[in-house]
MITILUM-576282 format. One record per residue: residue in three letters; x, y, z of N, C-alpha, C in turn. Coordinates in steps of 0.05 Angstrom, whole numbers, plus 5000, padded with zeros to 4 digits. Each point is the difference from the previous one (the first is absolute). Example, Ala and Ser with C-alpha at 12.3 -4.5 7.8 and 13.67 -1.06 7.14 Angstrom:
<recs>
ALA526448865156498250245000501850245000;SER499350214986501650245001498550225014;
</recs>
This chain:
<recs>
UNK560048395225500250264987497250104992;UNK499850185008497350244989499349864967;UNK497150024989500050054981499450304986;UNK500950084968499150164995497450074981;UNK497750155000498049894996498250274977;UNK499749814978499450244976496450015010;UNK498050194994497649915006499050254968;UNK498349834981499850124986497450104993;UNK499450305001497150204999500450185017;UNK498950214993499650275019497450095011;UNK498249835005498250035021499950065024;UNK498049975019499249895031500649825001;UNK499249724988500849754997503349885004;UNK501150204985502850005000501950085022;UNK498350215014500750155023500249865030;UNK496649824994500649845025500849674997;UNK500149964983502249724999503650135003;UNK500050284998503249995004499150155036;UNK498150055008499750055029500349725011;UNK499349764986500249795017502649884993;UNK500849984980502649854994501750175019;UNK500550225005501550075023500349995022;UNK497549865008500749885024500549765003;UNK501049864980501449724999502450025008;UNK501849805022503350015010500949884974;UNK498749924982501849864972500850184978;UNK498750334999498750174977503050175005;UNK500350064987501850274998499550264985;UNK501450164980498650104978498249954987;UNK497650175005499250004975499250184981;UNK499049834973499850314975497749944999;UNK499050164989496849964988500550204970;UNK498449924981500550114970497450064982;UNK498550185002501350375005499750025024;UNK498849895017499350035025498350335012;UNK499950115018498050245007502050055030;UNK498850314998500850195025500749765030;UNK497649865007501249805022501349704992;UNK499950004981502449714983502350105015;UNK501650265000502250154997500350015019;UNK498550055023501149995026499849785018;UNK499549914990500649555004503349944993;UNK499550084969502449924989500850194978;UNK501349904981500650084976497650024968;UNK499250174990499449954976501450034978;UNK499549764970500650124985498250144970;UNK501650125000498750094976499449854965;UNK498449805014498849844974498049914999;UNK498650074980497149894998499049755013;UNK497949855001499949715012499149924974;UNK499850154971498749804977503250084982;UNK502650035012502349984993500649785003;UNK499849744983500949805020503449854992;UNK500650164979502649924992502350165016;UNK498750285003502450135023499449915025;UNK497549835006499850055033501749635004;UNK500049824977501049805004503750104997;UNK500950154981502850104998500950115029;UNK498150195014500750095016500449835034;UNK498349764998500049845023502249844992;UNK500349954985502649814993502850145002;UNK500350324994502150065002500650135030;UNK497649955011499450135027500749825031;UNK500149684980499649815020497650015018;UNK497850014986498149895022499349804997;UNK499149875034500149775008496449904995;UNK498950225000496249874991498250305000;UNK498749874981498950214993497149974995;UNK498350255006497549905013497850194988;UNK498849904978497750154974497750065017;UNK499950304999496650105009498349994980;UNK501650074978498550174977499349774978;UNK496250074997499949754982500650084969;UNK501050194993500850054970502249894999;UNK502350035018502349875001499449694986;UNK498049875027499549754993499049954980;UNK498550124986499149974970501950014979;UNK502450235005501649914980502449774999;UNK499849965019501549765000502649935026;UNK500850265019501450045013501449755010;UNK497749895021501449755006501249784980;UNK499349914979501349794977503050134993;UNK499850274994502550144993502449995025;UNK499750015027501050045020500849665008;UNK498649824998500749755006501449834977;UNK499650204965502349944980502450045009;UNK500950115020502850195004500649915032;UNK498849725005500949905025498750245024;UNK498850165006498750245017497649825015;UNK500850055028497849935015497650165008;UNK498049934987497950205000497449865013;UNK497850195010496649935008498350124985;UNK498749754982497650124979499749804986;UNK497949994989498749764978501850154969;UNK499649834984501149984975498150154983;UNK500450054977499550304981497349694998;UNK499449804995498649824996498249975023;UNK501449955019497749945029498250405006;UNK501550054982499550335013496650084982;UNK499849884982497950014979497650035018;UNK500149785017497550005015499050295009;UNK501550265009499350154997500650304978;UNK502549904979500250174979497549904975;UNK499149845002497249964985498449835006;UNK497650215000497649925021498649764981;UNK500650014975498149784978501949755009;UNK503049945011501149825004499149895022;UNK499950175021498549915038497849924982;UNK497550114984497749885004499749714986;UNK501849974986500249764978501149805021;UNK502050105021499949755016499049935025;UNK497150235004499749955022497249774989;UNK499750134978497649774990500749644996;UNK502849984974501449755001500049805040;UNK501650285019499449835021498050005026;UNK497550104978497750015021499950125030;UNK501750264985500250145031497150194994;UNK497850115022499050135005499650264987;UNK498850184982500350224984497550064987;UNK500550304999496750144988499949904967;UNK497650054992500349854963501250194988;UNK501550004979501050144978501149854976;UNK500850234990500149984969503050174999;UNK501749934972502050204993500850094975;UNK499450234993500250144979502450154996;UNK501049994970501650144990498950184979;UNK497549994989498650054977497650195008;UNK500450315004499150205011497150004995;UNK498349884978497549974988498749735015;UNK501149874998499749655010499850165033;UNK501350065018499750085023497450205005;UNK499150174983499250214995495949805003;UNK501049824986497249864988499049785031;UNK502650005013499049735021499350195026;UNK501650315003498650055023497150184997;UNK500050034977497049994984497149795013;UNK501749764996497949715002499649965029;UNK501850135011500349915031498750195025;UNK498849925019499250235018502050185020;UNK499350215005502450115016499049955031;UNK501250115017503250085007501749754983;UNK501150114985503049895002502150114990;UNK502149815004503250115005501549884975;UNK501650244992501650024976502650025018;UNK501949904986502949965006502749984984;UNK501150174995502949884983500949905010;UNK501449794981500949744999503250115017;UNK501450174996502550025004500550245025;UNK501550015018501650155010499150315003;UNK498550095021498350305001500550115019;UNK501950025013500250095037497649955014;UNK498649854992497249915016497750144996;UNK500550224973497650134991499649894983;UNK498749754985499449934972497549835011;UNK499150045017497949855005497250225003;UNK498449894983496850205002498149915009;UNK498050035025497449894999498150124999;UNK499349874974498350324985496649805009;UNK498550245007497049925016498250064972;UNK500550134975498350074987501749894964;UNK498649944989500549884969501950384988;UNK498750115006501750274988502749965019;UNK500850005016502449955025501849894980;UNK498649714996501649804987500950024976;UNK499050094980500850144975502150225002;UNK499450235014502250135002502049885023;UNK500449815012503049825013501249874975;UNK497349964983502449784976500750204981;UNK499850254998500150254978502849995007;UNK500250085037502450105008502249874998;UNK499049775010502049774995501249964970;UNK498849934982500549864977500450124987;UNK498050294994500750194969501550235012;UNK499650135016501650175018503249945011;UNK498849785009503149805009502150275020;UNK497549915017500550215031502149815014;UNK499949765000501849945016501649824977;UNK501650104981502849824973498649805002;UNK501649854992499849694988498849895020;UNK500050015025498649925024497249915002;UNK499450184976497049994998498649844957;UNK502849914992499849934971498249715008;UNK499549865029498349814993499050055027;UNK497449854995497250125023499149795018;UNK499650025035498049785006497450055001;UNK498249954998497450045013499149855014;UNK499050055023499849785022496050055015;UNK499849815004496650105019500750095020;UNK498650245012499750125029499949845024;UNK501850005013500849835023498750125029;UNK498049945014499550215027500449905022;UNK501250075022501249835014502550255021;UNK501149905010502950245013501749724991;UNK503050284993501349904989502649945022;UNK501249784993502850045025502249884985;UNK502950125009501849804992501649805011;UNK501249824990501749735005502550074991;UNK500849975016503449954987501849775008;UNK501349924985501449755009503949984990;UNK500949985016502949894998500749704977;UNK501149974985500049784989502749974991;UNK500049774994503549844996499849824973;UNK497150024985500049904978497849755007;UNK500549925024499049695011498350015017;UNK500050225020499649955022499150344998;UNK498050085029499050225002500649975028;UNK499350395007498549995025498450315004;UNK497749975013498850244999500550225018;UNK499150224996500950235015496350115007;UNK500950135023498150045006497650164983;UNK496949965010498750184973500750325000;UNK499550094977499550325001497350074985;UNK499750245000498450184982501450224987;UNK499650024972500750304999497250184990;UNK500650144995498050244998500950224972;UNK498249864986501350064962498550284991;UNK497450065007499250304993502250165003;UNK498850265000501950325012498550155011;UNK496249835005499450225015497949755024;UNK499950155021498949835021497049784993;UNK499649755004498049874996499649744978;UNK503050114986500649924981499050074972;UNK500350285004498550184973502550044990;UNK500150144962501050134996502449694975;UNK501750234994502049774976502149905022;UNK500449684985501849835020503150095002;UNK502150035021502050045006501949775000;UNK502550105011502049774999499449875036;UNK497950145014499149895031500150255012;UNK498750075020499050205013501050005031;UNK500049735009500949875021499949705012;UNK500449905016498649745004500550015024;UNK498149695013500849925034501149694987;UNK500649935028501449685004500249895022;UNK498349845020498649784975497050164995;UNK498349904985497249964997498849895024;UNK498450145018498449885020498149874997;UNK498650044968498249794996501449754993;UNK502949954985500649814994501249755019;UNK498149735000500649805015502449894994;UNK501449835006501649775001499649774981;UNK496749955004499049834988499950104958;UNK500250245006498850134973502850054991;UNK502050115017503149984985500549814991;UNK499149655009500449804995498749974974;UNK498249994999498349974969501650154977;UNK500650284998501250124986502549905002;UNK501449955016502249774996499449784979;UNK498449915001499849634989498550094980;UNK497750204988499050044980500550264978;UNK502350055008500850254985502949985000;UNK501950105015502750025002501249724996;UNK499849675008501249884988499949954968;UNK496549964995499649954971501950164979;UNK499750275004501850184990503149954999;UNK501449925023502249965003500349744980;UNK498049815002501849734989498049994972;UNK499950234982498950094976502550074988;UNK501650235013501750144991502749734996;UNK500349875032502449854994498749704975;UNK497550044996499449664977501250194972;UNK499450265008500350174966503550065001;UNK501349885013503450005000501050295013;UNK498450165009500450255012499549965040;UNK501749875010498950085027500950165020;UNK498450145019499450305005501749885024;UNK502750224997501050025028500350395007;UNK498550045028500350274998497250035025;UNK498550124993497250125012498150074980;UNK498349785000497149894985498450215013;UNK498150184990497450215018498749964984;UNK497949865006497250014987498450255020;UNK498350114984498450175003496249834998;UNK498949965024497549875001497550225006;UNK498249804998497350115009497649745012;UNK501150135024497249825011497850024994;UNK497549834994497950034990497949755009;UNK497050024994498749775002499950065036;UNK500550085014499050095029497350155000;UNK498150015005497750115000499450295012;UNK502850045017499550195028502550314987;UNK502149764979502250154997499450284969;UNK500050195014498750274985502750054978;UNK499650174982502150054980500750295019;UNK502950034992500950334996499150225000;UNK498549954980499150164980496350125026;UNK499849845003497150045015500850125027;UNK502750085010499950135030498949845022;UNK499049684995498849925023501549855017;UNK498449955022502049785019499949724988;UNK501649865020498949754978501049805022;UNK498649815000501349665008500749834991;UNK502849825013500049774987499349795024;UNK497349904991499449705021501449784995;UNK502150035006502849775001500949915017;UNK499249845023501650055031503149854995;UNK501350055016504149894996499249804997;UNK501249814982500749764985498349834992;UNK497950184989498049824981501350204972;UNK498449734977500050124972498750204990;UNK500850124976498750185000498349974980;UNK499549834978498049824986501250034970;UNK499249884979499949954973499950214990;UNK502150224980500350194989500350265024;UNK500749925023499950295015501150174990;UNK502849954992501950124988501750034973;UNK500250184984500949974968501950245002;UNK501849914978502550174994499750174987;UNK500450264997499350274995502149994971;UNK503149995022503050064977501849835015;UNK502749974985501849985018502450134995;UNK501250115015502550065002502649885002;UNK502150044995503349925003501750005012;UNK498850275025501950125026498150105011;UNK501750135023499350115026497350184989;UNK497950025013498150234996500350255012;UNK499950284987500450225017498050244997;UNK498350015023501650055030499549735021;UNK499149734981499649785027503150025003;UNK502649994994502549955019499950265015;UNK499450175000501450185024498049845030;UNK498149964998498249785013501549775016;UNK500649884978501749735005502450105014;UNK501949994995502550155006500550095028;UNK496750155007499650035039498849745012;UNK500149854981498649745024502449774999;UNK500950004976502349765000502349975019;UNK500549825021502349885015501449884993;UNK499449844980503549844987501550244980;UNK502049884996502450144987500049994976;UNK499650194981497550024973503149904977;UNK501650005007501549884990500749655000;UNK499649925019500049765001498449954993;UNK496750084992498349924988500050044968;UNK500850164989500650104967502449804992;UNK501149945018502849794987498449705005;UNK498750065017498549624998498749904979;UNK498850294989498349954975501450014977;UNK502850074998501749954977501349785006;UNK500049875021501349745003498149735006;UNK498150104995497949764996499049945033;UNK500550085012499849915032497950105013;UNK498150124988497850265016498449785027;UNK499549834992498949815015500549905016;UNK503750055008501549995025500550195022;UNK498950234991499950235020498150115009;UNK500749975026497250115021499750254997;UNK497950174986499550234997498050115026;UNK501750285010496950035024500450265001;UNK497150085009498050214997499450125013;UNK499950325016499250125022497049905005;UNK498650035011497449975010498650224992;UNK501350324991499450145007498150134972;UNK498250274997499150004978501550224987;UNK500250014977502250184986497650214977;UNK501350264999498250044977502250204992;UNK499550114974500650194982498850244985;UNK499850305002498950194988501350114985;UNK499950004977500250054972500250354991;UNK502250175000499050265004501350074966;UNK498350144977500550054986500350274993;UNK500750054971499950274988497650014992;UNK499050334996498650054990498949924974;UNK497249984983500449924981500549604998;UNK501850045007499849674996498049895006;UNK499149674988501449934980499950154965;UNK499850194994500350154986502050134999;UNK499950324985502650154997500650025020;UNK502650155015500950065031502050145000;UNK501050195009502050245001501649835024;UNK502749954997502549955019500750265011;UNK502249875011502550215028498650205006;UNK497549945021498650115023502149905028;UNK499750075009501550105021499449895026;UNK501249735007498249835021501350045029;UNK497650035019500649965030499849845019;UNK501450045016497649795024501049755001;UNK501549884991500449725009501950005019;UNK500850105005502149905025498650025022;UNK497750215011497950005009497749795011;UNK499749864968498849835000501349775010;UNK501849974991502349725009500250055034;UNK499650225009500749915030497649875021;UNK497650014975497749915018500549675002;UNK499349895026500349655003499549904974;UNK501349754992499849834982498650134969;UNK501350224999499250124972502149974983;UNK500349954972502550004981498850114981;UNK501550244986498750114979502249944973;UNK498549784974501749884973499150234977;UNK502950054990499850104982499649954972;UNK498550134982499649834978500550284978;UNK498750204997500450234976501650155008;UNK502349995008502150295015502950034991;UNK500550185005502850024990500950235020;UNK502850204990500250115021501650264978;UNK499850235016499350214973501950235019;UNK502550074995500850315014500149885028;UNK499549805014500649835023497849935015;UNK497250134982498649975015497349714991;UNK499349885005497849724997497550054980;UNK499350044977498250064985499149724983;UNK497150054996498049794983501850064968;UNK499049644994501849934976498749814989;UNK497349995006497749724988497850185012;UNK498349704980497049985011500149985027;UNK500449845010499349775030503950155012;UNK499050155016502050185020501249775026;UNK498349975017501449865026498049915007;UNK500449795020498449755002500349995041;UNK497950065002499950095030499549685018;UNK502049895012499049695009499650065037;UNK498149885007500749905035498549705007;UNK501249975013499349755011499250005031;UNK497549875012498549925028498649725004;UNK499250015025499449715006497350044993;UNK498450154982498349964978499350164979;UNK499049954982499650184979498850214999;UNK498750145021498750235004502850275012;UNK501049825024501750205013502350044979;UNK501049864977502450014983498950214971;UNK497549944995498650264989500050275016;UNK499249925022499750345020503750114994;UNK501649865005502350115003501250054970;UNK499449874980501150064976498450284988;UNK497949995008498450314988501350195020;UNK500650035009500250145037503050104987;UNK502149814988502650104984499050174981;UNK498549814979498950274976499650325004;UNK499349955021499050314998502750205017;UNK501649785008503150174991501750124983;UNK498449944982501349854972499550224973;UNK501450174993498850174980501250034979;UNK499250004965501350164979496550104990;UNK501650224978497650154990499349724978;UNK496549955004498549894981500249725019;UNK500449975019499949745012497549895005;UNK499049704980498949855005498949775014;UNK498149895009499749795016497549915006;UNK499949745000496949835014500250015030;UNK497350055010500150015026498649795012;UNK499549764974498949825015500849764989;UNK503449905009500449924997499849725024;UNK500149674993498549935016497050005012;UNK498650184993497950035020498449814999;UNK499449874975498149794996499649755012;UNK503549925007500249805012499450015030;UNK500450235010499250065032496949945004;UNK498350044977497849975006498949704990;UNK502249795004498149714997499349925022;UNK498449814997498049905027500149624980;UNK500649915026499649734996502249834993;UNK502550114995501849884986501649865020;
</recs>
């Protein structure tokens, strides 16, 4: 018999894990909760928050669903999964406890230090004067962070001592982003390109997914205030085998068997957020240059290459709309392995191919932003080869498809390399129209230009 399958957030993210769960012969209905304009034409939405977690647990239980599958890391912060597995509910997601690692950043850093995982220096403040006095003592660039839950804007890297004062003004006495921001990290400037990891886990056992990047500015080069991601590719062309391996054994296990020594172990999707560094050739972001990594396939990549930025509790978005076009096993059999402890029994496999994602926003964002503009072009776009266009801010208005977020639709294609799957994902964009529509146009580009890797 079919299962029936709750998937909880109204993203992109959400959009294309229910694009893939439908194409499972095991999947039947599904809901997604609140879900968005293409949730709905997958399946069913309902109308409930994802930080509802007492109606969204009432409602799967009176609903009979058979598993249910957390995008949203507030969900996981408040506790979703513990509540859902009180009430016998088969669910995918770490515990309101394993979830800490990324609902507070002073908790990730406290244990990435206890288990000598890799990480820039910092300090954590609750005490607005005390913080006020150390990024005083300290040289800049550096990066200010709330401790809690920001849609991925609570992070500052301020290049000037005035920057930094007014990030902790905003944060702390302002309290721009709630309670999110009632305790502080400060961390040293990390330079380096950043990439992400993600990993499947069963509590015991991992396994990795291929690399990504995303692309956190809003304006090309990596200028401008950080977003919830702009776009990403998959895999990383600079990233070796050899170097997934390291980040394996020096980052993602330590972490994992931190959380399960601290009685919390992470079953769900672990994403650390890295930065390669200590390469001589490898240029920052920020500088527009090319860059190398002199790494040839399956050598090391040496002592501190790599350090942990953050980590996360779920899927990263827009890295799943990414993922989602490269994955060949049955994303269901893999989400139930990791609630059944088994991840380590299933052969997971991977197109060859390179995947990327363009990020098309509202105007304004990440800032203020005016909704129900009036969107075109995707069906258009959808008929070009191997293009899928995920919805993330939309809804549907008088019958017709209008913006309903920051981060609108999430433009993906996939080719047998990362240049031709960029040519064809921009090549949709410009099918693609609402008034105030945003976008990087150089998404990927950096990586096209390594030499040596």
């Amino acid at each position: 018999m079919k299962k029936t399958i709750l998937i909880i957030g109204g993203g992109g993210r959400e959009h294309a894990l229910a694009w893939k769960l439908k194409r499972s012969p095991r999947v039947g209905k599904i809901y997604t909760a609140p879900g968005n304009a293409g949730t709905s034409s997958i399946g069913e939405n309902v109308t409930i928050a994802a930080t509802d977690i007492l109606a969204l647990a009432n409602w799967a239980q009176n609903n009979k669903i058979d598993f249910t599958v957390v995008g949203s890391d507030d969900a996981l912060a408040l506790g979703v999964v513990d509540e859902f597995q009180k009430r016998g509910l088969k669910i995918w997601g770490p515990s309101k406890a394993a979830s800490q690692i990324e609902s507070s950043k002073a908790f990730a850093k406290k244990l990435m230090k206890k288990n000598n995982i890799p990480t820039a220096e910092f300090e954590t403040f609750t005490d607005y004067q005390k913080a006020l006095q150390y990024i005083e003592e300290k040289s800049t660039p550096i990066v200010i962070k709330v401790s809690g839950l920001a849609l991925g804007k609570g992070v500052t890297v301020c290049k000037t001592l005035d920057e930094a004062q007014a990030a902790l003004k905003t944060a702390m006495i302002d309290k721009a982003f709630g309670e999110a921001g009632s305790q502080i990290v400060i961390e040293e400037f990390l330079e380096g390109q950043e990439f992400s990891i993600h990993a499947f886990c069963d509590g015991k056992n991992f396994q990795l997914l291929p690399s990504s990047q995303d692309h956190k500015p809003i304006y090309n080069g990596g200028l401008g205030p950080n977003t919830g991601g702009m776009g990403t590719i998959a895999p990383v062309p600079w990233i070796s085998e050899a170097m997934m391996s390291e980040v394996a054994t020096t980052i993602v296990k330590p972490a994992l068997d931190g959380l399960k020594n601290l009685g919390s172990p992470f079953v769900g999707l672990l994403y650390p957020g890295l930065m390669a560094i200590n390469h001589p050739h490898l240029a920052s972001p920020l500088k527009g240059e090319e860059f190398s990594v002199p790494l040839p396939e399956g050598e090391g990549s040496g002592e501190g290459a790599f350090k942990a930025i953050e980590f996360n509790a779920r899927f990263g978005d827009p890295e799943t709309q990414s993922y989602m076009r490269l994955l060949k096993t049955d994303l269901l059999d893999i989400l139930e392995a990791c609630v059944d402890g088994t991840i380590d029994k299933i052969n997971i496999k991977w197109s060859k191919k390179s995947a990327c994602c363009v990020v098309l926003t509202s105007g304004g964002y990440p800032g203020k932003y005016e909704k129900g503009k009036t969107i075109t072009g995707i069906k258009e776009a959808e008929k070009m080869e191997e293009v899928i266009v995920f919805q993330a801010g939309t809804s549907i208005r008088n019958n017709q498809l209008v913006t309903n977020g920051g981060r609108v639709l999430g433009i993906t294609a996939i080719a047998d390399n990362l240049q031709t799957a960029l040519n064809k994902a921009y090549a949709a964009v410009k099918l693609i129209n609402f008034e105030g529509m945003h976008y990087r146009n150089d998404i990927g580009f950096q990586s096209l230009n390594v030499k040596g890797g």
